[in-house]
Backbone as JSON Lines, residues from 0, in Angstrom:
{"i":0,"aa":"X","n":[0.86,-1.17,0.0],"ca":[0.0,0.0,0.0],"c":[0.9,1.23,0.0]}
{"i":1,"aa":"X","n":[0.72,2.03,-0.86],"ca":[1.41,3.45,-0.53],"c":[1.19,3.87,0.05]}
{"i":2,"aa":"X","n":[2.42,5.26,0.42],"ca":[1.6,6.43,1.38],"c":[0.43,6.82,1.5]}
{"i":3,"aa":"X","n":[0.17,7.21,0.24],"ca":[-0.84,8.3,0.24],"c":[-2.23,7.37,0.42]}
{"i":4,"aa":"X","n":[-2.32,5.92,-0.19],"ca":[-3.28,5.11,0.21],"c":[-3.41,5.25,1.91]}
{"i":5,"aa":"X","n":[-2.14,5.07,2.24],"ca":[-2.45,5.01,3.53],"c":[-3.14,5.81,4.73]}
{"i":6,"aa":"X","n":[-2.5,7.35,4.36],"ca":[-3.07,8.58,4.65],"c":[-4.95,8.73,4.38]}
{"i":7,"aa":"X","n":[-4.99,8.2,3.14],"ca":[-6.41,8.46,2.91],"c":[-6.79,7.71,3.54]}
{"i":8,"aa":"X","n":[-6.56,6.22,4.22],"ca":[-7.23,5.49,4.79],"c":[-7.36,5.87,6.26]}
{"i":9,"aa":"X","n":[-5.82,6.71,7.02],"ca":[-6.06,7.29,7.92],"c":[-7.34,8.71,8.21]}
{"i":10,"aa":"X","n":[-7.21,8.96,7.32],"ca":[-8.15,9.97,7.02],"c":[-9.76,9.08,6.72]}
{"i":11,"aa":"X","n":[-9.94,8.21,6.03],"ca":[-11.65,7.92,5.98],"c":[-11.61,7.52,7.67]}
{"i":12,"aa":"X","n":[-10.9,6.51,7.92],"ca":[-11.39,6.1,9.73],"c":[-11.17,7.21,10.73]}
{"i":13,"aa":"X","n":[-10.52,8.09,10.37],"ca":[-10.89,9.57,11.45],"c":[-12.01,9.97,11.09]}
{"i":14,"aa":"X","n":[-12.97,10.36,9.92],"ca":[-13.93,10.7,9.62],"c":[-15.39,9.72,10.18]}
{"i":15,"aa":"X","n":[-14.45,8.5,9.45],"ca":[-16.05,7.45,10.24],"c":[-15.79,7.37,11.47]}
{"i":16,"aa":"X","n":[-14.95,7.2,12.4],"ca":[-15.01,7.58,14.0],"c":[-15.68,8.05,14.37]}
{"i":17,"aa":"X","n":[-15.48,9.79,14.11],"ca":[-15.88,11.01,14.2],"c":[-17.53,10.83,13.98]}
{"i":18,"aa":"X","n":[-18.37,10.34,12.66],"ca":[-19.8,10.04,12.22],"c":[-19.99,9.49,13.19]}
{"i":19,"aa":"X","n":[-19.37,8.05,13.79],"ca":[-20.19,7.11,14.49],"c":[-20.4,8.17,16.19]}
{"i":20,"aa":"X","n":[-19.21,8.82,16.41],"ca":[-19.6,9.27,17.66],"c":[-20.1,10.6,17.92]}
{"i":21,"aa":"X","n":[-20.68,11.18,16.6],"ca":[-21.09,12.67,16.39],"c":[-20.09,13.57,16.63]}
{"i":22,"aa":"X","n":[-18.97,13.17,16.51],"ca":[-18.16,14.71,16.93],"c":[-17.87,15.09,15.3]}
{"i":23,"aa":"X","n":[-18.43,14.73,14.4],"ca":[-18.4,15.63,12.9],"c":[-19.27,16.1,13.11]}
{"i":24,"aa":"X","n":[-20.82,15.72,13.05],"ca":[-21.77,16.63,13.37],"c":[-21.09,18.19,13.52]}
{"i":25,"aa":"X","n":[-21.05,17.79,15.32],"ca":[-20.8,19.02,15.88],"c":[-19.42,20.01,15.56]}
{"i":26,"aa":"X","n":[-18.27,19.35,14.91],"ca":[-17.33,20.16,14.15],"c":[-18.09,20.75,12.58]}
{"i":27,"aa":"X","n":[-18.81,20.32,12.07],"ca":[-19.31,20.52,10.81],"c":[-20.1,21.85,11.36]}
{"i":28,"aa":"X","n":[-21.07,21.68,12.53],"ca":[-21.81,22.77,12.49],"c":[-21.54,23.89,13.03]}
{"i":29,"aa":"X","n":[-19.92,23.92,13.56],"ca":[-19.62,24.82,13.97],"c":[-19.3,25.62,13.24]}
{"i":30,"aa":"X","n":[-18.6,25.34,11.76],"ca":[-17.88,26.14,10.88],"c":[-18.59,26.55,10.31]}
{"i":31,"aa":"X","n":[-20.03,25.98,10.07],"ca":[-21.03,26.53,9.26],"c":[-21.99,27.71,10.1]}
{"i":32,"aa":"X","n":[-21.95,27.72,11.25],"ca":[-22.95,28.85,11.9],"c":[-22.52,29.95,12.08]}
{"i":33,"aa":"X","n":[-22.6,31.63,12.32],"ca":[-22.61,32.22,12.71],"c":[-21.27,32.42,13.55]}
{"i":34,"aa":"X","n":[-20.14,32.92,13.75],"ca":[-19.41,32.97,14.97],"c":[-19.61,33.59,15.8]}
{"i":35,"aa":"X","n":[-19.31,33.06,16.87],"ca":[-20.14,34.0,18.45],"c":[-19.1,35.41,18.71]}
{"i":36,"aa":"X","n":[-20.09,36.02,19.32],"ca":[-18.88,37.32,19.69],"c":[-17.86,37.14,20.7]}
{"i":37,"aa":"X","n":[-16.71,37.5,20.3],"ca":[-15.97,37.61,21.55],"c":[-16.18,38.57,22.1]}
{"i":38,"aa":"X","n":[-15.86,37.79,23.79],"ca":[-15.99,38.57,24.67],"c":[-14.55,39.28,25.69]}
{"i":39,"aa":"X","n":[-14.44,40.55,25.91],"ca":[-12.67,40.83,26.36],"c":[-13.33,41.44,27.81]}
{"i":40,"aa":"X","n":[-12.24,41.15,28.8],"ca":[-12.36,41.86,29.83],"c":[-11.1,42.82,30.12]}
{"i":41,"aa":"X","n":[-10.19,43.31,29.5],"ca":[-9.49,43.84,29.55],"c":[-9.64,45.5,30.38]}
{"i":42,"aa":"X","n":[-8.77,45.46,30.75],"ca":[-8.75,46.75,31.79],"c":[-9.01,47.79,31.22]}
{"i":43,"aa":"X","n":[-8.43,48.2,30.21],"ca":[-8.28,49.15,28.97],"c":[-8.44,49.04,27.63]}
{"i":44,"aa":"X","n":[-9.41,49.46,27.07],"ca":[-9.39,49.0,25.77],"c":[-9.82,50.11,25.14]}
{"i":45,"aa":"X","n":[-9.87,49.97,23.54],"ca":[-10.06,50.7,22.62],"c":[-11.01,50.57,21.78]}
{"i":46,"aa":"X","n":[-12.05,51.13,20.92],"ca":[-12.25,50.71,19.16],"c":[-10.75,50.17,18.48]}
{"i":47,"aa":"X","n":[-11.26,49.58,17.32],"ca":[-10.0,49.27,16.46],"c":[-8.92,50.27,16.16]}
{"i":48,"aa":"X","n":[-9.31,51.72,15.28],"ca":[-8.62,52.12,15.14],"c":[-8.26,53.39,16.35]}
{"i":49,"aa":"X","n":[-8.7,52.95,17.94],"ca":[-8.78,54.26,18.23],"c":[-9.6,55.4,18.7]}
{"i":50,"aa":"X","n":[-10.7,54.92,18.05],"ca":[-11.66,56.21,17.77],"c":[-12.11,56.43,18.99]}
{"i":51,"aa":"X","n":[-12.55,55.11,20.18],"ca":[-13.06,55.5,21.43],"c":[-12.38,54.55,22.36]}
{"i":52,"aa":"X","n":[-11.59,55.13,23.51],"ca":[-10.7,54.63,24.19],"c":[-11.5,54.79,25.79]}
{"i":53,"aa":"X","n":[-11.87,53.79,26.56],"ca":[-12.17,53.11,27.78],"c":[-11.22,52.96,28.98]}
{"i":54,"aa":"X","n":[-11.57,52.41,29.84],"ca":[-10.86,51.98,30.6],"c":[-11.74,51.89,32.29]}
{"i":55,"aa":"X","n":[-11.13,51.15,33.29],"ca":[-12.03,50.79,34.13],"c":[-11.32,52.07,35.45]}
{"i":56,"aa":"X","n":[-12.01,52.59,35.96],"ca":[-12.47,53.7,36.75],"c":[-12.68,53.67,38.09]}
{"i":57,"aa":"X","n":[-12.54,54.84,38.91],"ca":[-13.08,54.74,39.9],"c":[-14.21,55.68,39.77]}
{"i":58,"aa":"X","n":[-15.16,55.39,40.15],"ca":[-16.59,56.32,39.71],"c":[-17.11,56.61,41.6]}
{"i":59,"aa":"X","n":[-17.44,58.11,41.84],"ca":[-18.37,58.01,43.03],"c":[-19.24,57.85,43.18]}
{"i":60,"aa":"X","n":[-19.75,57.38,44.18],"ca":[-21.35,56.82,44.45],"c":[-21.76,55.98,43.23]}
{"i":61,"aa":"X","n":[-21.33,54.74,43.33],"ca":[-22.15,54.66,42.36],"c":[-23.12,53.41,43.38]}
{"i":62,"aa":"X","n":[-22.73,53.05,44.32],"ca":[-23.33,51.82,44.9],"c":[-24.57,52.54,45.3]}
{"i":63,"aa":"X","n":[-25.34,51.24,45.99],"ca":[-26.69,51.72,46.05],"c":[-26.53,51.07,47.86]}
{"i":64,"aa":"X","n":[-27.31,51.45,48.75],"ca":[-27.84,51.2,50.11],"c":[-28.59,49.98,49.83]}
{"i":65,"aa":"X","n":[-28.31,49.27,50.43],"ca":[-29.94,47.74,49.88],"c":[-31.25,47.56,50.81]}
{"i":66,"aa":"X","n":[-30.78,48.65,51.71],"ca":[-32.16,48.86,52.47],"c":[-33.21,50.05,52.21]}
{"i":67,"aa":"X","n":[-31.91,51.29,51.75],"ca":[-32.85,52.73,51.87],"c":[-33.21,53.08,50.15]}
{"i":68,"aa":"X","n":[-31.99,52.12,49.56],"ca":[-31.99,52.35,47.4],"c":[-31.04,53.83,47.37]}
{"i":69,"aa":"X","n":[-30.71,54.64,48.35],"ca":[-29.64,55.54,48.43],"c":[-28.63,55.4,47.99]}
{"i":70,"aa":"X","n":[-27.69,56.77,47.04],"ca":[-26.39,55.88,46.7],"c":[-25.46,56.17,48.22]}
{"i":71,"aa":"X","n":[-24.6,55.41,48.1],"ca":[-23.64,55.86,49.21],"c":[-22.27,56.03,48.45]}
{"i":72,"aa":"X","n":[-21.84,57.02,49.7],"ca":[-20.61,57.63,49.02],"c":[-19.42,56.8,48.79]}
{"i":73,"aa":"X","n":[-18.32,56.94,48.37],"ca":[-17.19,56.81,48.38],"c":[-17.16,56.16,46.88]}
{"i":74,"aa":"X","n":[-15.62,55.69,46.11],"ca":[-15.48,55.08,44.94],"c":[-15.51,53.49,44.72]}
{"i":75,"aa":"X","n":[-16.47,53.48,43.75],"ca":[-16.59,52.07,43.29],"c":[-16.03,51.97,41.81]}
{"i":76,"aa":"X","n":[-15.65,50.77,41.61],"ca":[-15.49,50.42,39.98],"c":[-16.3,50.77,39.14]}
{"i":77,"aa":"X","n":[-15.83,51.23,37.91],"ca":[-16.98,51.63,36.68],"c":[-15.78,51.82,35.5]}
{"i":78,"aa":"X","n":[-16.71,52.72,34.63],"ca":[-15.95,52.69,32.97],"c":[-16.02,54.17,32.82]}
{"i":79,"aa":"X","n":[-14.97,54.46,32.09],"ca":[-14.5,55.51,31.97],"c":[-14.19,55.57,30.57]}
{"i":80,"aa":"X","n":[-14.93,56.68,29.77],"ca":[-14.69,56.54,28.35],"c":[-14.4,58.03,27.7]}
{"i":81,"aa":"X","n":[-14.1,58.12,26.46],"ca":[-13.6,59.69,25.8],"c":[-13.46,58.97,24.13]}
{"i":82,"aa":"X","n":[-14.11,60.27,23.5],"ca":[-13.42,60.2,22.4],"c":[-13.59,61.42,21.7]}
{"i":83,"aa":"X","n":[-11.94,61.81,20.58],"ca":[-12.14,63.29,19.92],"c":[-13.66,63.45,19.86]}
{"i":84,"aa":"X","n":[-13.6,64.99,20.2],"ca":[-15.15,66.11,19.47],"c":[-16.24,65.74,20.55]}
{"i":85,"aa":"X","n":[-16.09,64.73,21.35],"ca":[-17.79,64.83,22.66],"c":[-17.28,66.14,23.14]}
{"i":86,"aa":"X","n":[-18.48,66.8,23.15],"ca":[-18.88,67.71,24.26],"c":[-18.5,67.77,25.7]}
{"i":87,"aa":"X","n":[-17.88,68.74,25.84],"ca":[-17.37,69.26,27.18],"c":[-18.68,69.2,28.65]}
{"i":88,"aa":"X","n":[-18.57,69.0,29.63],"ca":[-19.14,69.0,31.04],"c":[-19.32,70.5,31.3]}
{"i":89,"aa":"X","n":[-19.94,70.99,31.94],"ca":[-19.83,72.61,32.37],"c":[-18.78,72.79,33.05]}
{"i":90,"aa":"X","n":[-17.39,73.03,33.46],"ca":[-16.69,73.46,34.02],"c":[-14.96,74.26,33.2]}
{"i":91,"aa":"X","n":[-14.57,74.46,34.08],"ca":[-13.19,75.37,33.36],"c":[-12.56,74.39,33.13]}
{"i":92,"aa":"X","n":[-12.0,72.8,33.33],"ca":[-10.78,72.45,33.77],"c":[-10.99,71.1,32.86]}
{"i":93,"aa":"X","n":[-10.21,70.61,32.28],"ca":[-10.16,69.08,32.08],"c":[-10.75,68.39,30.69]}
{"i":94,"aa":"X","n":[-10.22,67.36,30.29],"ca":[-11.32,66.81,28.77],"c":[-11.99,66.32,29.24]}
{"i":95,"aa":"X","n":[-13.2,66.2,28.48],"ca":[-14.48,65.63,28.63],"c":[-14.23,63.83,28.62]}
{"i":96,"aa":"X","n":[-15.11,62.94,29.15],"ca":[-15.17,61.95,29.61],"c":[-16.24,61.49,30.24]}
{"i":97,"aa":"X","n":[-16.79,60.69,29.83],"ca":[-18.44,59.46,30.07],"c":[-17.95,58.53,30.97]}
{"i":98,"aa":"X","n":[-18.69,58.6,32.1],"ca":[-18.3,57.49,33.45],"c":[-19.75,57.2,33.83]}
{"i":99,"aa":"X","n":[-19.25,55.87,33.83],"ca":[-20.86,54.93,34.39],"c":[-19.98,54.01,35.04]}
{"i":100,"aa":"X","n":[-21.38,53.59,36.2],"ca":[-20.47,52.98,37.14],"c":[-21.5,51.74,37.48]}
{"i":101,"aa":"X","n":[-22.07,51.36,38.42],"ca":[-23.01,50.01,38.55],"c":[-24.1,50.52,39.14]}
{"i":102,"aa":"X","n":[-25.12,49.86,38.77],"ca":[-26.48,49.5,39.39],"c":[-27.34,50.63,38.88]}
{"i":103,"aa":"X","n":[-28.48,50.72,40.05],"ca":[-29.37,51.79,39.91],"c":[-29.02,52.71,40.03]}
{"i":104,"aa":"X","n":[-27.76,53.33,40.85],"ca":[-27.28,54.3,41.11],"c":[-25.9,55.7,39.99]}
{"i":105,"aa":"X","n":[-25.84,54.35,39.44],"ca":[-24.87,54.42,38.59],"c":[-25.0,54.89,37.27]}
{"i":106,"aa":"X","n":[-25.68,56.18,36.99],"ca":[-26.15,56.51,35.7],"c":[-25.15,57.09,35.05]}
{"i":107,"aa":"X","n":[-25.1,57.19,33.66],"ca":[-23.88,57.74,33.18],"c":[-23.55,59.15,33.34]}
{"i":108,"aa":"X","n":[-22.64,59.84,33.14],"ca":[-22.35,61.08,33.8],"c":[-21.45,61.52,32.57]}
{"i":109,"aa":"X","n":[-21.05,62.86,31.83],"ca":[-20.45,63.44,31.0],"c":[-19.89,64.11,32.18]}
{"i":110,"aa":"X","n":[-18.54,64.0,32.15],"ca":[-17.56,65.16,33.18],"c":[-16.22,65.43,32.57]}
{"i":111,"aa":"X","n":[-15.88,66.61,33.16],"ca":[-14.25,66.62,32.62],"c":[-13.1,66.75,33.39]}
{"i":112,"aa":"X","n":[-12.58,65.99,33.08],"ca":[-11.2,65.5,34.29],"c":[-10.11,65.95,33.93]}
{"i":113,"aa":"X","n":[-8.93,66.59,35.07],"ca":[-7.67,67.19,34.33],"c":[-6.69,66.05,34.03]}
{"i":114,"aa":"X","n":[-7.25,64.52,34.76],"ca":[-6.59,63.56,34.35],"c":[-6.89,62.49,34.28]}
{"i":115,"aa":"X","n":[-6.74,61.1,33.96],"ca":[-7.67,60.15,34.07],"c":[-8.21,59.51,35.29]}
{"i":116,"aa":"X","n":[-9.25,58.62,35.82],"ca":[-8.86,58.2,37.27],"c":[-8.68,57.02,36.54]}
{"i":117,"aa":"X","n":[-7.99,56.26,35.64],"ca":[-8.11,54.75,35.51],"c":[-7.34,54.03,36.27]}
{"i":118,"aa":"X","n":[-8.15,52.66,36.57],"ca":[-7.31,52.06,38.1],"c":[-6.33,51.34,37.32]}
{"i":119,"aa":"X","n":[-5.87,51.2,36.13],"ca":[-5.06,50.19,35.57],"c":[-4.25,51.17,35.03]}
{"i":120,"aa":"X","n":[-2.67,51.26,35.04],"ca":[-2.09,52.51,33.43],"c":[-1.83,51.24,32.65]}
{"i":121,"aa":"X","n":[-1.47,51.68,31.54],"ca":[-0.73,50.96,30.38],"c":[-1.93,51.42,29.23]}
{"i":122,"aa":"X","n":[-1.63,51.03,27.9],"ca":[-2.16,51.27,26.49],"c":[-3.55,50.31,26.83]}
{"i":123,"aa":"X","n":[-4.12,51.09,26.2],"ca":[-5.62,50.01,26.1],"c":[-5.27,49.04,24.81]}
{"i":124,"aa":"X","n":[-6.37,47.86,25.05],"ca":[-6.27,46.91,24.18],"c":[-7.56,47.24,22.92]}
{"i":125,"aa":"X","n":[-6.9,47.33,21.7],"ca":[-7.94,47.41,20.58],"c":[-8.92,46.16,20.53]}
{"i":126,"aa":"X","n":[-10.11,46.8,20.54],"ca":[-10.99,45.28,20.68],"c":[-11.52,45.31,18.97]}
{"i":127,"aa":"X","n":[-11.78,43.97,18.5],"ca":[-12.49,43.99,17.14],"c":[-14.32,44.27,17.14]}
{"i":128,"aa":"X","n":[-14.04,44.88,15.99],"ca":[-15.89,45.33,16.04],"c":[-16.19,44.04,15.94]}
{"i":129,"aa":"X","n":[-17.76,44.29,16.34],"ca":[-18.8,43.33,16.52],"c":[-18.08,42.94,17.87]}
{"i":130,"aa":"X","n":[-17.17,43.11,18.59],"ca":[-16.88,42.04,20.05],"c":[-17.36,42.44,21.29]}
{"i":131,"aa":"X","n":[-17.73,42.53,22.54],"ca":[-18.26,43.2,23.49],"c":[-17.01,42.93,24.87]}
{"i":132,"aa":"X","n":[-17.48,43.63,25.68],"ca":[-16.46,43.94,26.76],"c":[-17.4,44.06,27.73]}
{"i":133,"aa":"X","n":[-16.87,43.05,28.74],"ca":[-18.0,42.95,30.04],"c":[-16.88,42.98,31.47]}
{"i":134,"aa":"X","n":[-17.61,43.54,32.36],"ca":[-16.58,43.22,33.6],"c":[-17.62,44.57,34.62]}
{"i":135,"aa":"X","n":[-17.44,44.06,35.85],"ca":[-18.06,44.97,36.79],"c":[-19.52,45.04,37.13]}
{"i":136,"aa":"X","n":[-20.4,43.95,36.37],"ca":[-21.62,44.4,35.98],"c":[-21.97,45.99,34.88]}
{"i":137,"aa":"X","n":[-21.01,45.92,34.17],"ca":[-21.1,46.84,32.58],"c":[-20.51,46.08,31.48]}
{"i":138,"aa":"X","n":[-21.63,46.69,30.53],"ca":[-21.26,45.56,29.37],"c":[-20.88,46.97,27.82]}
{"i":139,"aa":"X","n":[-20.49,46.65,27.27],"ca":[-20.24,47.13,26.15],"c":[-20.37,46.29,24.65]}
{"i":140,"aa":"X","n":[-21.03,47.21,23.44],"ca":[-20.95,46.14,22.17],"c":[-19.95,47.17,21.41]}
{"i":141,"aa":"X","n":[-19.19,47.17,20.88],"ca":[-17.86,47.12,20.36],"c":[-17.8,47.62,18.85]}
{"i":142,"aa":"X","n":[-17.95,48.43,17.9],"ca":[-18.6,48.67,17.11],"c":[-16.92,49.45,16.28]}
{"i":143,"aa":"X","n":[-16.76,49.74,14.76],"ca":[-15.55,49.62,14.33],"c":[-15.55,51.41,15.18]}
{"i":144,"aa":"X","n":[-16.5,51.96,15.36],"ca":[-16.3,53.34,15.43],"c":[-16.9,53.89,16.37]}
{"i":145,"aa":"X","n":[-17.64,53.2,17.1],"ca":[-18.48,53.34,18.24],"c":[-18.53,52.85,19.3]}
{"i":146,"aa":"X","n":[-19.25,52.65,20.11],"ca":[-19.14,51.67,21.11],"c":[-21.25,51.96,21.79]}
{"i":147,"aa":"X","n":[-21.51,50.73,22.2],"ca":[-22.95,51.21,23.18],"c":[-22.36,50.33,24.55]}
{"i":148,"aa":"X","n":[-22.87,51.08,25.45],"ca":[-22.42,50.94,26.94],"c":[-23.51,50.72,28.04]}
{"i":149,"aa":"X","n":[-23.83,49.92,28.84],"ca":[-24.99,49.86,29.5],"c":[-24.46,49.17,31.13]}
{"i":150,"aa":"X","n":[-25.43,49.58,32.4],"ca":[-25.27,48.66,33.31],"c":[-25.99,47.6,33.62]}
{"i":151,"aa":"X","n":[-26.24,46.92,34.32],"ca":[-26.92,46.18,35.08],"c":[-28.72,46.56,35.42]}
{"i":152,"aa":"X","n":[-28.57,47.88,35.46],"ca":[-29.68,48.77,35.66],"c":[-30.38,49.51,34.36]}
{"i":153,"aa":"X","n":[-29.52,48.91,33.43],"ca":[-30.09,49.8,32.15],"c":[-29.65,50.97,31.51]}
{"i":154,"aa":"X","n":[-28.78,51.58,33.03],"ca":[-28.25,52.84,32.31],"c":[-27.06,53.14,31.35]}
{"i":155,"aa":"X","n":[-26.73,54.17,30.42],"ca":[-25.9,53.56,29.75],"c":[-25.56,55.11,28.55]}
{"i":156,"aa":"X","n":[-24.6,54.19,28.18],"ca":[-24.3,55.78,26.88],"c":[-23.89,55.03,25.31]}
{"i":157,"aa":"X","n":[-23.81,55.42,24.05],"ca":[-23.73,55.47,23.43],"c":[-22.23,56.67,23.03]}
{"i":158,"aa":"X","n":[-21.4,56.35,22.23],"ca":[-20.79,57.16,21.81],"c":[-19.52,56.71,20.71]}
{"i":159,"aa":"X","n":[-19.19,58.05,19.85],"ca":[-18.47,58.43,18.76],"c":[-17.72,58.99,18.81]}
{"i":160,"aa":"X","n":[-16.86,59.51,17.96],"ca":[-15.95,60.47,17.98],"c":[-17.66,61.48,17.59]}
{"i":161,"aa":"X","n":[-17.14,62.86,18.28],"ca":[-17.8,63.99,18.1],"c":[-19.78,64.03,18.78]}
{"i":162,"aa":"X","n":[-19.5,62.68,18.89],"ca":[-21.09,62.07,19.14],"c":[-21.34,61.33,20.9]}
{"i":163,"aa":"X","n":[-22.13,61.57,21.84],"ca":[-22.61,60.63,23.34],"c":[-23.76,61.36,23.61]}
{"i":164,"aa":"X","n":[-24.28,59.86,23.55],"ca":[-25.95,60.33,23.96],"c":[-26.06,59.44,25.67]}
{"i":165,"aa":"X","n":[-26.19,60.39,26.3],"ca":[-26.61,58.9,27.39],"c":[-27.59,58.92,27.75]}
{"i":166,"aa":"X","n":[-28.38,57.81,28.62],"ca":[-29.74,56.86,28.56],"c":[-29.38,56.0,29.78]}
């Protein structure tokens, strides 16, 4: 028998294996469906090229009381976002920047900071469109030029270069 007989024969009994115990099935239908989104939890991240740069935050108040629904003070984790052309916060000092933080309490906020509060330094990680970014109870969908941002509670922002609507 030659090689290549042989190979093919290695090759039909990996295949009929595979039939008899369904794991073609389920390799067949994987390549054929839809691919799922990835999901990144990265500390810092980006759009692809840039356009809207994140990162995880210290946000105030954003917790809630579980008896009174009050926020209470001090800093909790949240997201911290910017990109060229959003609209400035009312004040003298700082670039503008979208911080949402968790729960009911945690609605998004347009402010401007003279520096970042991100709890992580280093370069953010470019995420690919269509991928989402979850961590903290906030989720993000990932868009080549955009991003939509939401909590746990619903609240949430939308934003572009030059463009943030929050909700």
């Amino acid at each position: 028998m030659s090689g290549s007989m042989r190979k093919r024969g290695v090759l039909f009994s990996c295949v009929l294996c595979m039939a008899l115990t369904g794991s073609f099935v389920a390799v067949a239908s994987a390549g054929s469906s839809t691919p799922a989104r990835r999901v990144f939890h990265a500390a810092n991240w980006s759009t692809h090229g840039g356009q809207v740069v994140c990162g995880l935050a210290d946000v105030h108040g954003t917790a809630v009381d579980p008896g009174t629904g009050a926020p209470e003070r001090g800093l909790w984790p949240g997201l911290q976002c910017s990109a060229r052309g959003i609209p400035r916060a009312p004040g003298p000092v700082g670039d503008p920047f979208v911080q949402l933080g968790q729960g009911r309490a945690g609605r998004a906020k347009l402010v401007d900071l003279s520096q970042d509060d991100l709890l992580v330094s280093g370069d953010p990680k470019p995420l690919p469109s269509g991928s989402r970014w979850v961590k903290d109870g906030i989720a993000c969908a990932v868009h080549a030029r955009s991003i939509a941002c939401h909590n746990s509670a619903g609240h949430g922002f939308t934003m572009s270069p030059g463009h943030v609507h929050l909700h």
